[in-house]
C-alpha positions, 0 to 999 in steps of 0.5 A: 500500500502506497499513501500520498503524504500531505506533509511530505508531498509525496507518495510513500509506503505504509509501513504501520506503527504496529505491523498489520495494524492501522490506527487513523484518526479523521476530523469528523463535523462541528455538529450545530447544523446538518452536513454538506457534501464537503462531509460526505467527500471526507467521510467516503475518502478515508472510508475507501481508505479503512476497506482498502487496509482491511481487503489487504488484511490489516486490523484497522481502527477508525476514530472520527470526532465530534465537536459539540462545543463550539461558539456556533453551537452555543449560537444555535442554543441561544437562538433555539432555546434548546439544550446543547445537548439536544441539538448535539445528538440532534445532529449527531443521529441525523450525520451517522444515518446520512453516513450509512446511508452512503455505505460509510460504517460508524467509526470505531471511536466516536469521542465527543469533546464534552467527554474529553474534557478531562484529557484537554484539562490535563494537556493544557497543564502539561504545556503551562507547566512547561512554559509552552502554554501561558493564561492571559488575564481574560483567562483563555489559555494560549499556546506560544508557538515561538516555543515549537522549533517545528512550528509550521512544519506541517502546512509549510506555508505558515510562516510568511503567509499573510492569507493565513496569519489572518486565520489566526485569531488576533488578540492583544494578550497574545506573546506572538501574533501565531499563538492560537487557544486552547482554552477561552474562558467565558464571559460573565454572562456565559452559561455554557461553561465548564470549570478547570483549574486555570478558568471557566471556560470551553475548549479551543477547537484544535485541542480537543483532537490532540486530547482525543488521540493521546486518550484513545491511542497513546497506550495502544503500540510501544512506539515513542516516535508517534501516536497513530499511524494517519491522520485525515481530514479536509485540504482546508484543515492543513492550517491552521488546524492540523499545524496547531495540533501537531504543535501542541501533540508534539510539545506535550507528549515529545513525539510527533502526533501522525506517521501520515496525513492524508487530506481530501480535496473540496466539493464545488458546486458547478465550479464554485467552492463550496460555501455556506457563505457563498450560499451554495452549501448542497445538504446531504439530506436534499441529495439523499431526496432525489438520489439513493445513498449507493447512487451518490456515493458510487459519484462522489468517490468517482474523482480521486480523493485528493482532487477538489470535486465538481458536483453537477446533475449532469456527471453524477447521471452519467455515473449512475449510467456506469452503475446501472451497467454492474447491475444489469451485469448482476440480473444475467448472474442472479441467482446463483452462488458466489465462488471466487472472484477472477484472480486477474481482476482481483489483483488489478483492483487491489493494485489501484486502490493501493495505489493511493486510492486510485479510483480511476484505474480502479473504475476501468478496471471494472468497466472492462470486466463488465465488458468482457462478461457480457461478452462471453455471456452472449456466447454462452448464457449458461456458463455457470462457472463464468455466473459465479466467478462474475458473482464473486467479482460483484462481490469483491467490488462492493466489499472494496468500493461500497456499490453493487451490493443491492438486490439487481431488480431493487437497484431498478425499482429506486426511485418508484415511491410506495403508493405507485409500487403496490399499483405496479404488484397489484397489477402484477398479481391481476395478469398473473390471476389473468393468465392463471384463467387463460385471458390473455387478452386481459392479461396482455392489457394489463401488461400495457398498462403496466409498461405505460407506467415506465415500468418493464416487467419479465417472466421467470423461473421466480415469478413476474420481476419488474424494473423502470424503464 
């Protein structure tokens, strides 16, 4: 398996802390609001990531985050009048059912930064013991970024930056114009508000995955050079976010935060980033609406995950096109038993997902065993062996990619809502009671009736199937 560095702009051999085992950590949403495309693109990249490392047998283990404190979030409270809690499992429910819905597993470790508030409480102590931390008379806390030698190695661009300096909050107290919070006390009139030994207050957004990382894996491998093997999230965390957790990791614990980092690209919308600024922000929940779950994960994943994605109606019908093609393929196999897949196919598809996720080669491979399969079934529709080996294909693809796991007639019927499904199964069974009484004519008018619906039906060996158009 070959991964492309963030860091070190470069792609590189995963050679894991501990051998056969994967420790990743990715920066999940700020949960105050429902999420967008740009988390649905983090969500399916390191998904594609977690089922390349498992198909190649290594043990994973996945954490994602949640940040339910944040000055957004307590926006949402005040405007609302609900609890933050409400509205943090609000939200929370809503991510991972949109999440599954797109074939992407809960993660293994889904800490909360109110849960975790003890292990930011204990680093930031740590780093203020050390002179690397200092409290303001406001109370907030800051990390001195003069102090880390190493500061800026990870977005290398920190330094001389003014785009990027002005990311940074600016605040008179501050030793250097770089330092960032790890703690903002609360203003007297602030409810939302959790007590520590140097103020009340809530948490900076960087420290809570520092804290989250060194609580859930800093036991788990005897390594002392770093704490999980990778570390993903969005191209636009690079900085200042990640830069300021690996600084503060790096200070407190003496060893580097991630072996990798791994960074997805943006989602545009029609070329536009975007943006909830810009006012194009596409929820998942309107897509989820219009699109089945597999359609828009088998779009999404189509662009290589470093790549910022251009989403458009137009590309993601196009795409649905090449899955229709899987599933015709599969209602030629359907039924029958899975053997083993095609060892040449399967060493291909293996070889481009651990090519850094090459998606696109990965893609064509599939498109030409489509190919070849139907080819060879127009020859010889009853090849059984070829039915299973093609079967097993299927198969692979779905544990691997996450599409081509549906029931093939299924696939076909998406999109059909319940009220006009029971009309098409009612007149299914009224032909069939048709032909059961030898009245064809009744019989071949109900099939019209059926096929100006948009509906195609065919007789099998299992009963009348039926599929749009």
């Amino acid at each position: 398996m070959h991964i492309y560095d963030s860091v070190k702009k470069t792609k590189l051999p995963f050679e894991p802390i501990t051998p056969r085992k994967a420790s990743i950590y990715v920066c999940g949403p700020t949960v105050y609001d429902d999420a967008h495309l740009g988390h649905a693109r983090s969500s399916l990249s390191f998904d594609l990531l977690t089922r390349t490392l498992k198909a190649l047998g290594y043990d994973v283990t996945m954490a994602k985050n949640f940040t339910d404190i944040d000055d957004k979030i307590i926006k949402k409270v005040r405007e609302t009048g609900d609890s933050l809690e409400k509205i943090t499992t609000h939200y929370i429910d809503v991510y991972k059912k949109e999440m599954r819905a797109l074939g992407v597993s809960d993660a293994d470790i889904e800490p909360k930064a109110t849960e975790s508030l003890k292990a930011m409480e204990s680093m930031i102590n740590g780093l203020i013991e050390k002179d690397i931390a200092y409290v303001v008379d406001s109370g907030d806390v800051y990390f001195d970024t003069s102090k880390d030698a190493h500061y800026g190695d990870i977005s290398h661009q920190v330094v001389n930056d003014e785009y990027n300096q002005s990311r940074v909050e600016h605040n008179a107290e501050k030793r250097n114009p770089k330092d960032f919070a790890l703690w903002k006390a609360c203003a007297e009139d602030e409810d939302i508000c959790f007590e520590t030994s140097f103020s009340k207050g809530r948490p900076g957004w960087h420290l809570e995955c520092s804290a989250m990382i060194e609580k859930h894996f800093a036991h788990t491998h005897s390594n002392d050079e770093y704490s999980i093997d990778i570390h993903g999230g969005g191209a636009d965390l690079l900085f200042p976010h990640h830069e300021n957790e690996a600084a503060q990791s790096r200070c407190s614990t003496g060893h580097e935060l991630s072996k990798y980092w791994m960074h997805n690209g943006f989602v545009n919308i029609d070329g536009e980033k975007m943006s909830k600024s810009l006012g194009n922000s596409f929820f998942i929940k309107d897509a989820l609406k219009i699109y089945d779950g597999e359609i828009l994960r088998n779009y999404l994943i189509s662009i290589h995950y470093r790549n910022d994605f251009n989403f458009n109606e137009e590309d993601l019908l196009n795409s649905k096109k090449r899955l229709d093609k899987l599933y015709r393929l599969k209602k030629r196999v359907t039924p029958t038993k899975a053997s083993k897949p095609n060892i040449a196919f399967q060493k291909a598809i293996m070889a481009a997902m651990s090519d850094d996720l090459n998606i696109s080669v990965a893609l064509a491979n599939i498109e030409e065993m489509i190919s070849e399969a139907n080819d060879k079934f127009d020859e010889n529709p009853k090849d059984k062996g070829l039915k299973k080996e093609t079967l097993a294909n299927i198969e692979l693809i779905d544990e691997l990619l996450g599409f081509g796991g549906k029931e093939p007639f299924s696939y076909f019927q998406i999109g059909i809502n319940e009220e006009t499904k029971e009309k098409i199964e009612a007149l299914i069974l009224a032909r069939d009671e048709a032909k059961k009484e030898k009245e064809y004519e009744k019989s071949d008018a109900i099939r019209d009736e059926i096929s100006a619906m948009g509906i195609s039906i065919m007789d099998t060996a299992n009963g009348t199937l039926w599929e749009k158009l």
